[in-house]
N, C-alpha and C positions, 0 to 999 in steps of 0.2 A: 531646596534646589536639587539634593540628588534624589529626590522620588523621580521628579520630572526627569532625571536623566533615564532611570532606573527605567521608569513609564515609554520614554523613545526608542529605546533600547529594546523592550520587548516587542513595540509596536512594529521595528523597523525588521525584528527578526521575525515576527510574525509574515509579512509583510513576502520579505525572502524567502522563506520556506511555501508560501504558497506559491511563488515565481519560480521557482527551484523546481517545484511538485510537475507545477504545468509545462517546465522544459521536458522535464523527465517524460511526459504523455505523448510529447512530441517525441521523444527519443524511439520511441516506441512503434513509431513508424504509421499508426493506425489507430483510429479508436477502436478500445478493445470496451465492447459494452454488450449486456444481456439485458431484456427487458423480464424481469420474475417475477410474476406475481403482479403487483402496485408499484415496483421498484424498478429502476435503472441502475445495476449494478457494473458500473465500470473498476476494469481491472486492469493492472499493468505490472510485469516485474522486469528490473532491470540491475544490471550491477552496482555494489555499491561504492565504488570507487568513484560514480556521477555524483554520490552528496559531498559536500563541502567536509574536511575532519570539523569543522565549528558545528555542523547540521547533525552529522553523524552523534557527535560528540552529546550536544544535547537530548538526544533523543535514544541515546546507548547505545548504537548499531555501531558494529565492528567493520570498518571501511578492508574490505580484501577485494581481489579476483575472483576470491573462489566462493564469495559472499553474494548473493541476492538478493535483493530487499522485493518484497510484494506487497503490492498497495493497492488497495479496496475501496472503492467510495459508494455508498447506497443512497440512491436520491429518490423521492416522488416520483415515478412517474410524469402524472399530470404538473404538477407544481414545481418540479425541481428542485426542491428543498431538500437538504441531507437529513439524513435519519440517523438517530441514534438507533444501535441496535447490537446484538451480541454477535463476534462474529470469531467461528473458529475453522479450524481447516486441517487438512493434512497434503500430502503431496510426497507420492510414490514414483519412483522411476522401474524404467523398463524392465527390471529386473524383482519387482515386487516390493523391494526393501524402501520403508514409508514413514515419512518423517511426521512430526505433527508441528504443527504451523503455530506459533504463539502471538496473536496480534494486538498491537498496543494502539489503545486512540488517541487520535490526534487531531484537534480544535484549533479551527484557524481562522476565526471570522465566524463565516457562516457555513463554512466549508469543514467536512468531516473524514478524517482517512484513518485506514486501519491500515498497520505495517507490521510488518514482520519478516522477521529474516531467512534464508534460507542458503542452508551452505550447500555445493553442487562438484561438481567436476566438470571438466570442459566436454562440450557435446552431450552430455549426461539430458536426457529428455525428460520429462517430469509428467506427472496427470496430475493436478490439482484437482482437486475437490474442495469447495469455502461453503459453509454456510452461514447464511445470515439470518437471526430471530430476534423476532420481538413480539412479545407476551405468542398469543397460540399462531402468528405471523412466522411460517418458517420458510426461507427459500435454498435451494444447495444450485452453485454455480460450478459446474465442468470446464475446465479446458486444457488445453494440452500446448507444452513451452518446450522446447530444446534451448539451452543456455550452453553459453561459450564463454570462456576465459577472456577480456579483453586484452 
């Protein structure tokens, strides 16, 4: 009996964290996507004070203001399938000084995200750079975020 609870439990936080993910896209104002390569790489970062501390908690990310969380999803192209793939990054501000991006995956059904945190200052503008590989498949995603304090 408690497997099955054990079993709901994960299913239902499963379940959340994907509903969680897709408000966060929405927070976002816009889909923010690149087509690279064979791939759709959509991207979003937003503060981390929008995950739950239970999300947060799970997943190790330190719920602040001055925290941002960046989240990666590489799909098909044509099919729309998530792709397994390596993905690393860094992200510089205005001023040259450049952080390196540390992304952890995250499996959710059939859906694949890559997160990673990043600490900022309010106003503080960033240029991301993300690359994503798999075997001699390499794509690098540019763009550029201003983040504010909520």
């Amino acid at each position: 009996m408690r497997g099955i609870a054990v079993n709901i439990v994960k299913k239902v936080s499963s379940v959340f964290i994907g509903a969680l993910l897709m408000c966060l896209s929405v927070q976002a104002h816009a889909e923010q996507k690149e087509t690279l390569g064979e791939w759709d790489v959509h991207y979003m970062v937003v503060n981390t004070p929008f995950l739950t501390p239970e999300v947060a908690a799970s997943y190790g990310i330190v719920r602040s203001k001055y925290n941002a969380l960046v989240n990666i999803s590489v799909l098909n192209k044509d099919s729309g399938e998530a792709q397994r793939v390596s993905v690393t990054g860094n992200a510089t501000n205005l001023l040259g000084s450049k952080k390196q991006l540390t992304f952890k995956k995250v499996e959710d059904g059939d859906a694949i995200y890559y997160l990673a945190v990043l600490p900022f200052r309010d106003q503080e503008t960033y240029r991301f750079e993300v690359t994503a590989q798999r075997a001699a498949e390499k794509q690098t995603l540019k763009f550029k975020q201003k983040m504010y304090v909520d």
